[in-house]
N, C-alpha and C positions, 0 to 999 in steps of 0.2 A: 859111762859117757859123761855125766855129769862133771867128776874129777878132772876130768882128761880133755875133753872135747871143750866142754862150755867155755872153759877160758879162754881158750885158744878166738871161739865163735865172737866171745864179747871182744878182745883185742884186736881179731880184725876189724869190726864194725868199727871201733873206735877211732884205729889209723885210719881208715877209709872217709869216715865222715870228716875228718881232719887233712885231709888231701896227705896224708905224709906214704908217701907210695913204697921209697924204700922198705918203710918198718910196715905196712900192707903186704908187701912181698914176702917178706920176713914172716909171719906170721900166718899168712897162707903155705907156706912150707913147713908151716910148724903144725897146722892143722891138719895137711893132707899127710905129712909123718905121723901126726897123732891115730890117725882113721885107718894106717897101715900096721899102728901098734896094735890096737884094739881088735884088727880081724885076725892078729897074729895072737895073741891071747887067750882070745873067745871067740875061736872060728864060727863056733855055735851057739845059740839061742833057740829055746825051745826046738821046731822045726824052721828053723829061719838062719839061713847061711850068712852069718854077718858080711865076708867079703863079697857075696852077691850084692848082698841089701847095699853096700857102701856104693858098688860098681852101678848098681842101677838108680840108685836115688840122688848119691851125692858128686859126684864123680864129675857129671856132667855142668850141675849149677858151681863149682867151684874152678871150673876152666872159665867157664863165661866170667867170674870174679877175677880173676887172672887176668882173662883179657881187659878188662876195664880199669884190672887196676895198672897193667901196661900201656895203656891209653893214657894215661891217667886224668880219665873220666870220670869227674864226682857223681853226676846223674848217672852215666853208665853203671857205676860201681852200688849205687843205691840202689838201682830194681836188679843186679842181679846180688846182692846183697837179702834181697828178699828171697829167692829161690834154692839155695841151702835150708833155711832157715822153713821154709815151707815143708822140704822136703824130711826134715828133722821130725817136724810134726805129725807130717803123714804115715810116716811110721811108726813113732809113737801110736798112734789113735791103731791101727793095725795090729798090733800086738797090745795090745789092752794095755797102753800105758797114756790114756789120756790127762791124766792129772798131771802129765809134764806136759806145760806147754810152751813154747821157745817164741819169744820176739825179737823185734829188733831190739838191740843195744839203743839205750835212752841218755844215759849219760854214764860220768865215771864210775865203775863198779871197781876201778885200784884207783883210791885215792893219792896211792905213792907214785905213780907212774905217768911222766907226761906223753902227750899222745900229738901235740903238734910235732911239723918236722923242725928240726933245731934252726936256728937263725943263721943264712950263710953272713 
């Protein structure tokens, strides 16, 4: 998850808090491809159905992200910008993986990479 996911989670924050919706959209496509590689990989974990856990956990806070970022609602796209990110955690801490713990994106984590939308 780390490899695969986490970038994708910080890149969206990024465009999101930046209003740039295209490259939001972008990126949320790349995430929810990302979460469709990783149950295709490792369907399994311990006793833990990876594409269950994705269907019940994530699934749903990254449609609410979708919507807001089709809105293109800053505020909208902020609280549910938290509720991925929540549910990240909670599963962590469920499977004995609390020493990862996921926040919001704070600032640039690719320094090579702009993140507003480009100047029309």
């Amino acid at each position: 998850m780390t490899a695969l996911v986490q970038p994708r989670h910080i890149k969206l924050g990024l465009a999101g808090s930046e209003q740039n919706w295209p490259y939001a959209t972008y990126e949320l496509d790349q995430l929810l491809e990302t979460f469709a590689d990783v149950a295709e990989i490792l369907p399994k974990y311990r006793d833990l159905s990876i594409p269950d856990m994705i269907k019940s956990t994530v699934n749903e806070p990254l449609a609410a992200l979708d919507r807001a970022i089709q809105a293109k609602d800053g505020n909208q796209f902020n609280a549910a910008y938290g509720r991925p990110t929540a549910s990240c955690n909670a599963c962590h801490q469920s499977y004995d993986r609390t020493v990862i713990v996921i926040t919001p994106t704070t600032g640039a984590a690719f320094p090579d990479q702009d993140f507003p939308p480009p100047a029309k």
